[in-house]
RODO-2510 file (C-alpha; in nm, 4 decimals, decimal comma):
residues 267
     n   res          X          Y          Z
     1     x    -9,1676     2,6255     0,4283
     2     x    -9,3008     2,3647     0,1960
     3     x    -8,9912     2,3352    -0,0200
     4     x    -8,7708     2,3253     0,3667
     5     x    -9,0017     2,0317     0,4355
     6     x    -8,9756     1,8700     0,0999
     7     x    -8,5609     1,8766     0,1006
     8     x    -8,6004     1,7596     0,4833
     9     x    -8,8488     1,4651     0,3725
    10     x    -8,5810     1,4021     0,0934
    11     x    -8,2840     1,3414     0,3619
    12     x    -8,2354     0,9920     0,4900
    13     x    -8,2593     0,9914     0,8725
    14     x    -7,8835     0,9783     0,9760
    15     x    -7,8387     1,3151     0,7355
    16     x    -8,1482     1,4612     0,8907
    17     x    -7,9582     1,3726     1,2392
    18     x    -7,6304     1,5142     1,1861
    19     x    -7,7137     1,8210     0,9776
    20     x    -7,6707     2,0941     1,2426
    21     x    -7,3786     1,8737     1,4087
    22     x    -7,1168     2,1378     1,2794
    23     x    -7,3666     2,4135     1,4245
    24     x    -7,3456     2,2513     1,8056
    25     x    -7,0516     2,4233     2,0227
    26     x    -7,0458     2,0973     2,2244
    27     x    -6,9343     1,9297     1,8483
    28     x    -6,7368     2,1370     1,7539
    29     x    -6,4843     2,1232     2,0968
    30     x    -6,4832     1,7661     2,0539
    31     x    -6,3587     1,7691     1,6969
    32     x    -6,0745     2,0356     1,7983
    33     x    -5,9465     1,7839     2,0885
    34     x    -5,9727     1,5187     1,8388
    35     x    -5,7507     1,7295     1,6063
    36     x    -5,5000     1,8471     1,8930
    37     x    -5,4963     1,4427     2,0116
    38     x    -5,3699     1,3397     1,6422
    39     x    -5,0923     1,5816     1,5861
    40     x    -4,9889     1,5026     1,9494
    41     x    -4,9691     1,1275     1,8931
    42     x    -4,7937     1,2294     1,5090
    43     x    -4,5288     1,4347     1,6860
    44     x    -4,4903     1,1746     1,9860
    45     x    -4,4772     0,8996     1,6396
    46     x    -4,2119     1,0872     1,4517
    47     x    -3,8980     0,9678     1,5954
    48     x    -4,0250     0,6244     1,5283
    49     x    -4,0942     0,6605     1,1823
    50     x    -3,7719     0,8702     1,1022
    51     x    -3,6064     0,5881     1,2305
    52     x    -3,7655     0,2930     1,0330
    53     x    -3,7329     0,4923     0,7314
    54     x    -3,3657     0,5070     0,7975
    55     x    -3,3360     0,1414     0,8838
    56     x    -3,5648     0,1277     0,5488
    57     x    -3,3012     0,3078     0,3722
    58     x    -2,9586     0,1777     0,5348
    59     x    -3,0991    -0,1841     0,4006
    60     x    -3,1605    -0,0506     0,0799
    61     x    -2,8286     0,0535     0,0275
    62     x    -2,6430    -0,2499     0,1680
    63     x    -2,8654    -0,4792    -0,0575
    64     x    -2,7519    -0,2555    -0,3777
    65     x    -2,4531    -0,2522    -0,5386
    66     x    -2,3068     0,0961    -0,3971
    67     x    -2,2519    -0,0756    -0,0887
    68     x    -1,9503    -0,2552    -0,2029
    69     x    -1,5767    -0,2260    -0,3483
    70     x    -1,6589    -0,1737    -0,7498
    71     x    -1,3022    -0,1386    -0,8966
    72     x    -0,9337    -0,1825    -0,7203
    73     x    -0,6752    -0,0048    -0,9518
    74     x    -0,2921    -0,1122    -0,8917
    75     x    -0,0375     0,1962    -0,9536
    76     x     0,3499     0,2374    -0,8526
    77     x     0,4594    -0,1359    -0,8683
    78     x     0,7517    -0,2704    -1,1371
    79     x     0,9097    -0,5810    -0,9915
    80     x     0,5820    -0,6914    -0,7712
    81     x     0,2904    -0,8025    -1,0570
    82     x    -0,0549    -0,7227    -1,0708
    83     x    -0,2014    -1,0338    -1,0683
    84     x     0,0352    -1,1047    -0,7338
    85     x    -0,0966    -0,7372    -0,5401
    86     x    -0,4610    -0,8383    -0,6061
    87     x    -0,4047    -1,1731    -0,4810
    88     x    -0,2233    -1,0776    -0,1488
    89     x    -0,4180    -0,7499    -0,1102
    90     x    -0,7524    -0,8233     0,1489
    91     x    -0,9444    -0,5432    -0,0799
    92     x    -1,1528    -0,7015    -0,4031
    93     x    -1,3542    -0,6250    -0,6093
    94     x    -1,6577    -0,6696    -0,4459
    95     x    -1,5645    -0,6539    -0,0754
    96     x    -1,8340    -0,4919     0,1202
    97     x    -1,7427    -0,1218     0,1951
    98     x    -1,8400    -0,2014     0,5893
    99     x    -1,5351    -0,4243     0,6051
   100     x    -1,2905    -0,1120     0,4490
   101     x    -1,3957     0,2132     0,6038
   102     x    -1,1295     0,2937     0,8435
   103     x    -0,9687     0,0045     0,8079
   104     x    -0,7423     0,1317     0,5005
   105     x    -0,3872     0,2022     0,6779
   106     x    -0,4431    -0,1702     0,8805
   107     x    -0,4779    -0,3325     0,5423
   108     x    -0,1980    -0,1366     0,3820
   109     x     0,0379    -0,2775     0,6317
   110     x    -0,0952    -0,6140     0,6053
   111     x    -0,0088    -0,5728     0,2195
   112     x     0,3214    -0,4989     0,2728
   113     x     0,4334    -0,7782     0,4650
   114     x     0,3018    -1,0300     0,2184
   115     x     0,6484    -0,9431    -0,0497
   116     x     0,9986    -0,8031     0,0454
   117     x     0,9969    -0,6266    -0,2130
   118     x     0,7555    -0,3941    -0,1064
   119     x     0,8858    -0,0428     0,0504
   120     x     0,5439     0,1429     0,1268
   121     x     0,1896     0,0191     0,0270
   122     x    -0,0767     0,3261     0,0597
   123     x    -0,4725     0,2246     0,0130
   124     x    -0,7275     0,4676    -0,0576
   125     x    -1,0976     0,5109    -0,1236
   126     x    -1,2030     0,7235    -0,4482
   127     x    -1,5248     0,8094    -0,5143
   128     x    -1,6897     0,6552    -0,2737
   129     x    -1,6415     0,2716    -0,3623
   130     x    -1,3422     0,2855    -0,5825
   131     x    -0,9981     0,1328    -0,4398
   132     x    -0,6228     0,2458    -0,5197
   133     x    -0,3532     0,0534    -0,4301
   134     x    -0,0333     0,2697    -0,4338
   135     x     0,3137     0,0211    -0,4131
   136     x     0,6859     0,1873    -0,3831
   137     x     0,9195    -0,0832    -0,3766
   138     x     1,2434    -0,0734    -0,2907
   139     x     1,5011    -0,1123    -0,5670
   140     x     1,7778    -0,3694    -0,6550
   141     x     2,1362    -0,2283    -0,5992
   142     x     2,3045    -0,6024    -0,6436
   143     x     2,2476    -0,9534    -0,7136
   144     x     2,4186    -1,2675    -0,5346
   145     x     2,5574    -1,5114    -0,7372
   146     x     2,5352    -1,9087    -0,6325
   147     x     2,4344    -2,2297    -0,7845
   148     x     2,3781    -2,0968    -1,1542
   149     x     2,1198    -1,7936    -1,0259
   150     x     2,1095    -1,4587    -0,9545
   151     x     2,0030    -1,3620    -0,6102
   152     x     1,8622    -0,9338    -0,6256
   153     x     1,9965    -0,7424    -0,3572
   154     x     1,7390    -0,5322    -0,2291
   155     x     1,8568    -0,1283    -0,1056
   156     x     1,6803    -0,2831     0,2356
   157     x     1,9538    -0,5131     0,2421
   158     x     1,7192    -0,7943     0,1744
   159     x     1,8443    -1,0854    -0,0937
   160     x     1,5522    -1,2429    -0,2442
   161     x     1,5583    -1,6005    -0,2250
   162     x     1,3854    -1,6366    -0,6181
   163     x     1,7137    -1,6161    -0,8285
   164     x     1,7066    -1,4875    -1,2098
   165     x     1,9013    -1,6028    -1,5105
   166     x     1,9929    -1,2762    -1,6366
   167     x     2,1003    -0,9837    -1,4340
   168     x     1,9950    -0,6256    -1,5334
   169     x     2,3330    -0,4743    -1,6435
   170     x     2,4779    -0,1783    -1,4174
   171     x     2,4421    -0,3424    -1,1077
   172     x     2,7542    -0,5050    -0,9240
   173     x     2,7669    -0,9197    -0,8422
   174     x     2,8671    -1,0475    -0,5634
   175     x     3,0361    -1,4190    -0,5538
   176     x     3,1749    -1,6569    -0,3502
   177     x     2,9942    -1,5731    -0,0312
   178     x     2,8752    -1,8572     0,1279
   179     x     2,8877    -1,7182     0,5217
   180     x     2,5489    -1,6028     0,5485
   181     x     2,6735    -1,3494     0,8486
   182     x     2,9891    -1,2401     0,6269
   183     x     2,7540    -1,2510     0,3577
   184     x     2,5145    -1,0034     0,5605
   185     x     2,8093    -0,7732     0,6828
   186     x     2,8965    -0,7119     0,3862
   187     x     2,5805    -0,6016     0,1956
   188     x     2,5596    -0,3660     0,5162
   189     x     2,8907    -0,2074     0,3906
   190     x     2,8272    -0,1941     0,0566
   191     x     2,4688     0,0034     0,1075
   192     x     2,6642     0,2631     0,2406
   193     x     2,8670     0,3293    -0,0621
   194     x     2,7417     0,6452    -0,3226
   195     x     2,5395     0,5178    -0,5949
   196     x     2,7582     0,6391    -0,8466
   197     x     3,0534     0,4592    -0,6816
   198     x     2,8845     0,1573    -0,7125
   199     x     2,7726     0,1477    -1,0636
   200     x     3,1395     0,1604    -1,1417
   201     x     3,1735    -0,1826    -0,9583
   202     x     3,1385    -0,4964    -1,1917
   203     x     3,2225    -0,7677    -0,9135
   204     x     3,2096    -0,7792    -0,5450
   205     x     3,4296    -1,1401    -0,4496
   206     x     3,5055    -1,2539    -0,1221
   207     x     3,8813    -1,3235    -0,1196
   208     x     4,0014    -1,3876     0,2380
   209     x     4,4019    -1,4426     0,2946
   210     x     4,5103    -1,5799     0,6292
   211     x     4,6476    -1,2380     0,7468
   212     x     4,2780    -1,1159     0,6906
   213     x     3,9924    -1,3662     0,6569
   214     x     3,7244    -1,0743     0,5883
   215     x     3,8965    -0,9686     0,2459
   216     x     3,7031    -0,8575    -0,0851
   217     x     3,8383    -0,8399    -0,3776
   218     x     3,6439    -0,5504    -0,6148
   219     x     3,6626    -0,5734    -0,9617
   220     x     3,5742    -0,2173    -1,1345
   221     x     3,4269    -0,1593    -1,5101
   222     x     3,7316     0,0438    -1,5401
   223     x     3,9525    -0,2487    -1,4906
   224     x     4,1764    -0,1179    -1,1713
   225     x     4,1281    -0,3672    -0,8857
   226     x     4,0294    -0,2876    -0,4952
   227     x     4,0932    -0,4803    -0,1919
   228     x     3,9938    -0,4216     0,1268
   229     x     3,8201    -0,5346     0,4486
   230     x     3,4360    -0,5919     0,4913
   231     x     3,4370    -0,4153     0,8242
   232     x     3,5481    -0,0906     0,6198
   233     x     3,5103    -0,0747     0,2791
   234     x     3,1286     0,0878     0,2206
   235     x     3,3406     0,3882     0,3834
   236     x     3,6706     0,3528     0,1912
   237     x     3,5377     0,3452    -0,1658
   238     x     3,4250     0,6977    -0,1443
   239     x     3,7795     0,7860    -0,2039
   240     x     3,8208     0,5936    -0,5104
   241     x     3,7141     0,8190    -0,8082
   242     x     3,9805     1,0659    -0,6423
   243     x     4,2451     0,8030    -0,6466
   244     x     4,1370     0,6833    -0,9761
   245     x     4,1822     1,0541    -1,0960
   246     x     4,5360     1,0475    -1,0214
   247     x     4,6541     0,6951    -1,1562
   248     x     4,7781     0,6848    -1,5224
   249     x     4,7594     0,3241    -1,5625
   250     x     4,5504     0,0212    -1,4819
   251     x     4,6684    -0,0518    -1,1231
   252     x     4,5555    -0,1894    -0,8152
   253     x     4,4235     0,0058    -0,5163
   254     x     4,4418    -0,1663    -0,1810
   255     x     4,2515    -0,0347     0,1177
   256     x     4,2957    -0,2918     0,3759
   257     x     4,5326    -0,0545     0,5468
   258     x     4,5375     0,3170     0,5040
   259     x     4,5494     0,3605     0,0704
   260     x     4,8365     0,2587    -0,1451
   261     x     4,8252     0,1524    -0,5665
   262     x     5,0269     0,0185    -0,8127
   263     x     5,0391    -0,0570    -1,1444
   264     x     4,9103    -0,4359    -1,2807
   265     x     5,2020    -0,5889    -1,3826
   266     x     5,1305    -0,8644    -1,6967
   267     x     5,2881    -1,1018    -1,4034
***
């Protein structure tokens, strides 16, 4: 009892006060209802703090670098430059990923408008912030001759207005057109001729006569000649490697009318 008394005398009051507080029933309730009161309130909290940590964590990510375009890669074009894509295309390097998801097809047809040339523009998303740019354009099946230029003749039917001082080779010419709805007739017609058939043309010349104003006059690589109407040629000149086939000299082939050749006389 003495040593009980000692450790007692020992205590400071507010010990000696709460040492049988665990031992009291009363207590003990209240610190359970405390308990049960917290993980209510946590629980009724959580939503709360789920969602500030996600706010937390969406402005994390839009501050850091992942949140925006890091590369734009350029694949598909020949005619159309690099340095011309990236400067019509509304994707950079840098451009905040917000402004591109789902917005990819929208800005691919934006793209396209911005050059002629320009057949099919496809933009994707690689890797999560990495941009491809894929360009088809549409190739050159002509050029217009004026003025000292070349004019390309797109398969769209399109001329481009920038002309060129050299023409790639294998690719007809057409000249003296200067009827821009003549003009436009007639690279309808001559679309519809077989590729092959047209490589064998070297010059496409407008050569009206006053029985028919909508002549050409087509000069071939082989060195026969073809006339015949604008309204009807792209058709007609799918019959010339079979009358080729069957002429022994250098003649010409006029398809105006129906089909007829003849020889080129020196006169």
């Amino acid at each position: 009892m003495g040593k009980k008394n000692d450790n007692q005398t020992n205590m400071t009051p507010w010990q000696q006060a709460n040492q049988h507080v665990g031992q009291d029933p009363v207590t003990k309730q209240k610190r359970h209802f405390l308990k049960a009161y917290q993980r209510h309130n946590l629980k009724k909290m959580s939503p709360l703090i789920l969602l500030a940590l996600l706010i937390i964590a969406v402005m994390g990510f839009f501050i850091s670098p992942y949140s925006r375009v890091s590369s734009v890669r350029i694949t598909g074009n020949e005619i159309v430059s690099i340095k011309q894509i990236k400067h019509y295309s509304p994707i950079k390097k840098g451009t905040p990923l917000i402004s591109v998801w789902g917005k990819t097809e929208k800005m691919a047809a934006e793209l396209k408008k911005r050059s002629q040339r320009m057949q099919s523009v496809e933009i994707k998303l690689l890797h999560f912030n990495q941009v491809t740019i894929k360009v088809a354009e549409y190739p050159t099946i002509g050029y217009l001759y004026g003025n000292g230029g070349y004019q390309p003749i797109l398969k769209s039917g399109v001329i481009i207005k920038d002309k060129v001082l050299n023409p790639r080779a294998g690719f007809p010419i057409l000249k003296k057109f200067h009827n821009a709805k003549r003009l436009r007739r007639t690279v309808q017609q001559y679309r519809r001729i077989d590729p092959p058939v047209r490589a064998s043309i070297g010059t496409i010349s407008y050569s009206p006569t006053k029985s028919n104003p909508d002549r050409v006059f087509l000069h071939m690589h082989d060195g026969n000649r073809v006339y015949a109407s604008i309204d009807s040629f792209g058709d007609k000149m799918d019959y010339y490697p079979s009358i080729n086939s069957k002429l022994k000299v250098k003649s010409i082939i006029n398809l105006e009318v129906g089909a007829y050749s003849y020889p080129i006389t020196k006169k």
